[in-house]
C-alpha positions as CSV (number, residue, x, y, z in Angstrom):
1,X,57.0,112.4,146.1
2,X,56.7,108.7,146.2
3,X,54.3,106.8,148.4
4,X,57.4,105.7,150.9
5,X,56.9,109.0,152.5
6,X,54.1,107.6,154.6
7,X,54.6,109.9,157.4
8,X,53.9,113.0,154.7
9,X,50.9,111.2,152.5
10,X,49.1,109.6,156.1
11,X,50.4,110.9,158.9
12,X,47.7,109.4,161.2
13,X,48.4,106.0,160.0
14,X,49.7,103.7,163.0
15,X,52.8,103.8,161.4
16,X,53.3,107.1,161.3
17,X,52.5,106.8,164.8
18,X,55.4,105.2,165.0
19,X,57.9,107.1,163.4
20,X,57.0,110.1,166.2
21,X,57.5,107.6,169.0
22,X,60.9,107.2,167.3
23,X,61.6,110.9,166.6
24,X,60.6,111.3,170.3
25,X,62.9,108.8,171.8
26,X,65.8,109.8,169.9
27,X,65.4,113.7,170.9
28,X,65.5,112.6,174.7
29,X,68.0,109.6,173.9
30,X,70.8,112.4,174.8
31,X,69.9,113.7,177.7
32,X,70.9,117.4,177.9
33,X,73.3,117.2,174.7
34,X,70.4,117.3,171.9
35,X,71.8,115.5,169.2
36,X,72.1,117.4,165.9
37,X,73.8,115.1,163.2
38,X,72.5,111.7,163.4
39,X,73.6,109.1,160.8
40,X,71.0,106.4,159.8
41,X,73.0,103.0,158.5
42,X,71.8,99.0,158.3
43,X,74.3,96.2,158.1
44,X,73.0,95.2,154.1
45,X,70.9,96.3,151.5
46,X,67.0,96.2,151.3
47,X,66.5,96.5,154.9
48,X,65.0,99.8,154.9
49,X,67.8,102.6,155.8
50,X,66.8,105.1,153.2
51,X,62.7,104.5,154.0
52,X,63.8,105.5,157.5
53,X,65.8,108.0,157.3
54,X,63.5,109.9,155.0
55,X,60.3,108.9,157.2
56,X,61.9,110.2,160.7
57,X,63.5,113.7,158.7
58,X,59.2,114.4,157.5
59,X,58.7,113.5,161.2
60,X,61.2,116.1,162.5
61,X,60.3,118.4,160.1
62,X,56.3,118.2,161.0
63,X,57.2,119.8,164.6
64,X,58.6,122.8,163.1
65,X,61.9,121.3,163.1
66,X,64.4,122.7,160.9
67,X,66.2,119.6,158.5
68,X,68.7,118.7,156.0
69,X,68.6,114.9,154.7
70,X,72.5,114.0,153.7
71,X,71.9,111.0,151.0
72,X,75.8,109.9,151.9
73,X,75.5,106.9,150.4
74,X,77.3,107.9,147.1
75,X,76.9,104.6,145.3
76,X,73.9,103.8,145.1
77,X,71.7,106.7,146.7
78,X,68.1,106.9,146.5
79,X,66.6,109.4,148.5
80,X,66.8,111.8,145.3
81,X,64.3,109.3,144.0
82,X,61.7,109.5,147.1
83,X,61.7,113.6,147.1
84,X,61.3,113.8,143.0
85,X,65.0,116.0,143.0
86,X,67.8,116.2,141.0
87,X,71.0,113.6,142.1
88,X,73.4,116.2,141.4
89,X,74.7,118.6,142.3
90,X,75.1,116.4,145.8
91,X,77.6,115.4,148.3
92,X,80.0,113.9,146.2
93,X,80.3,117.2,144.2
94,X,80.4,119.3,146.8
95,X,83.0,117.3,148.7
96,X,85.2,116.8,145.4
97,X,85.1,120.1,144.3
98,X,84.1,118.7,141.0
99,X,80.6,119.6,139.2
100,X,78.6,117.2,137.2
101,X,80.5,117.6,134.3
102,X,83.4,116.5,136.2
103,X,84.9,120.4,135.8
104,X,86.3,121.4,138.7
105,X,84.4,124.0,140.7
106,X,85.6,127.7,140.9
107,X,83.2,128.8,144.1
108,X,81.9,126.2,146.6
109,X,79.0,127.5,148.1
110,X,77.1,124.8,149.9
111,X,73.5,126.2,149.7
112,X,74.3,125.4,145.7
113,X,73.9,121.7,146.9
114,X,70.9,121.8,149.3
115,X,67.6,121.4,147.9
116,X,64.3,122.1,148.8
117,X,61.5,119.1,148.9
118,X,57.6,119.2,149.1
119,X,57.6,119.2,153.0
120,X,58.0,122.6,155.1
121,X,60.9,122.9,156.6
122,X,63.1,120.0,155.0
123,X,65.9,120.2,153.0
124,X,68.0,117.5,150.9
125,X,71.9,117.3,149.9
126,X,71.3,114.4,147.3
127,X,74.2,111.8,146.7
128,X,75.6,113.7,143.6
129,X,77.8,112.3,140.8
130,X,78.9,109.1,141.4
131,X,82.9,109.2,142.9
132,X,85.7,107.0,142.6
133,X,86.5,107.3,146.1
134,X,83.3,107.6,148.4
135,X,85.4,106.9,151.4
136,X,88.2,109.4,151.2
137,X,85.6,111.9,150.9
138,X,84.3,110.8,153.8
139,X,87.4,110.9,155.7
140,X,88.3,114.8,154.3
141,X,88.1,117.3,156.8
142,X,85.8,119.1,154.2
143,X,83.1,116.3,155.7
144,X,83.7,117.7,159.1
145,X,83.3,121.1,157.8
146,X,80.1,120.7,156.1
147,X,78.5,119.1,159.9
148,X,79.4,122.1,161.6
149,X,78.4,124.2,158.8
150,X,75.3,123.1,158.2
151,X,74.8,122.6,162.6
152,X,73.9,126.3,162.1
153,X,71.4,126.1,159.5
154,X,69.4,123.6,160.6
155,X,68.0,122.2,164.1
156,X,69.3,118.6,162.9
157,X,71.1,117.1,160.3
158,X,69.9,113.0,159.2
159,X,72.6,111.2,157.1
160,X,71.6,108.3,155.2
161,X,74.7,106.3,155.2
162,X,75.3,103.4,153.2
163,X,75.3,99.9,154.7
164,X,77.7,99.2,157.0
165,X,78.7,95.6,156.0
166,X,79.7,96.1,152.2
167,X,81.4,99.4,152.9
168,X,83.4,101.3,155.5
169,X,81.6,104.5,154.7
170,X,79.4,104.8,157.5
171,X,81.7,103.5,160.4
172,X,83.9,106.4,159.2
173,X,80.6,109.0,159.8
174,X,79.7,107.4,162.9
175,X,83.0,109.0,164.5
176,X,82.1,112.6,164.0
177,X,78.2,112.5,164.1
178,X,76.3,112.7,167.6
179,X,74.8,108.9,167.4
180,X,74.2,106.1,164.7
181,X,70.7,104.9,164.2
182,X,71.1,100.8,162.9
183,X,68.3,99.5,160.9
184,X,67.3,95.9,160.7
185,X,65.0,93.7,159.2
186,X,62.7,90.4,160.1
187,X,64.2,87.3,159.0
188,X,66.7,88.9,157.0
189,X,69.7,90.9,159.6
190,X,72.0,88.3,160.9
191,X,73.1,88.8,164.5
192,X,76.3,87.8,163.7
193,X,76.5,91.0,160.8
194,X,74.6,93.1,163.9
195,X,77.1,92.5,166.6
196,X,80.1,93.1,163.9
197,X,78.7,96.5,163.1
198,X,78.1,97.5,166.7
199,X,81.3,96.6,167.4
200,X,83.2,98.3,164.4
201,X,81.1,101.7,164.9
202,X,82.2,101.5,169.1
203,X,85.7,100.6,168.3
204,X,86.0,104.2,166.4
205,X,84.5,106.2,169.1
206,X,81.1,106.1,167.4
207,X,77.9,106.4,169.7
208,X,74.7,103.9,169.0
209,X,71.7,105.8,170.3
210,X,69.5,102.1,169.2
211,X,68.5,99.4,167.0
212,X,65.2,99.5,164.5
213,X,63.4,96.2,163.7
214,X,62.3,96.5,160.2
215,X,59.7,94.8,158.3
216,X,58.3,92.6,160.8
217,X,54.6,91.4,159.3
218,X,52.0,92.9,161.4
219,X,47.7,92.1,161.0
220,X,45.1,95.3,161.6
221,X,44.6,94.1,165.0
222,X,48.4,94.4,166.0
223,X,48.0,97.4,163.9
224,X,45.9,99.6,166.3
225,X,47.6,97.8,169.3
226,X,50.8,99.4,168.1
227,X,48.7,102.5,168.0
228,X,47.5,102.5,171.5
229,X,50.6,101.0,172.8
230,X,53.2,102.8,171.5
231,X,55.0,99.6,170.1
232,X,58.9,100.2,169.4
233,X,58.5,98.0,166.1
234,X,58.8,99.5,162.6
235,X,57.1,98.0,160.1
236,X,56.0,98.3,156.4
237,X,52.6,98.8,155.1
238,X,53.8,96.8,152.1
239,X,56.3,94.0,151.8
240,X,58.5,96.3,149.0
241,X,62.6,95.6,148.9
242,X,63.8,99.1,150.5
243,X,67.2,100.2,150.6
């Protein structure tokens, strides 16, 4: 696996720390109603979605947690890339009915599509073949299917959506998962793009459980304050573009 799994390769690194101070607010975010499908989306590119999502599923996964990682963002996907798995069969596939040789699939069986990873206890359902028409089959009740299916297989579901401002994809998740996670990033989110995805995911019903600051630049000292602290802030050990 690739060194963006920081929570798997250091886990007692400050921001790794980190990550479980975000893994714990988002398990008590609901109150009594535990929320089981959470979708992870930005409002553009590089702002660190995918790093993340994958980071807060090892997280989950290190308390005995039972997980499946949805790489939904059909396009472009990368999360096959940070657990060293196949792309396809993914999402797209399974949702399409149609294999990777674009033949179209007899018996649709969705443990064919989840894949095991290096870390106990988490499983991936890569992006798959690249579709036409990521947002119809988004919007298929096959979708809705596949949250309540896999609801009994796992103790929560993370979606990596795609971002929020080119496409439409995630707003259409954030209506039938239990809350939206929005990533941003120092210097580089504009509010204006923020408040315009906050207000597209609420005008469909979606719920916001809160909002990561990404990449903010952050010296030793700072560092072990965050530690100690328990500073809300998300940063990067390394100033790498991340989806």
């Amino acid at each position: 696996m690739k060194k963006e799994l920081i929570t798997y390769h250091n886990p007692k690194s400050p921001i790794s720390e980190i990550f479980r101070t975000l893994r714990t607010n988002i398990q008590f975010m609901a109150g009594d109603k535990k929320i089981r499908v959470l979708l992870v989306t930005s409002t553009f590119p590089e702002e660190g979605k995918s790093w993340t999502s994958s980071n807060l599923a090892v997280t989950f996964a290190q308390i005995g947690k039972k997980v499946i990682l949805i790489d939904a963002d059909m396009r472009k996907g990368i999360q096959h890339g940070i657990f060293d798995v196949q792309r396809s069969p993914g999402l797209s596939n399974y949702l399409s009915e149609i294999d990777s040789n674009g033949n179209e699939e007899k018996v649709v069986d969705i443990t064919n599509y989840i894949q095991e990873t290096e870390v106990d206890n988490l499983h991936i359902i890569p992006a798959g073949t690249v579709p036409p028409n990521p947002s119809e089959l988004l919007m298929s009740s096959k979708m809705s299917e596949l949250l309540e299916q896999l609801k009994q297989m796992c103790d929560i579901v993370i979606i990596d959506g795609s971002p929020c401002g080119l496409v439409t994809d995630s707003v259409i998740l954030s209506r039938i998962v239990d809350s939206t996670l929005i990533i941003t990033a120092h210097k580089q989110t504009k509010k204006d793009a923020l408040s315009t995805i906050v207000r597209n995911i609420q005008n469909v019903g979606g719920k916001i459980c809160g909002i990561v600051f990404n990449k903010v630049p952050m010296f030793t000292k700072q560092y072990k304050e965050s530690y100690y602290y328990g500073s809300k802030t998300i940063s990067k050990e390394k100033k790498d573009d991340k989806k």
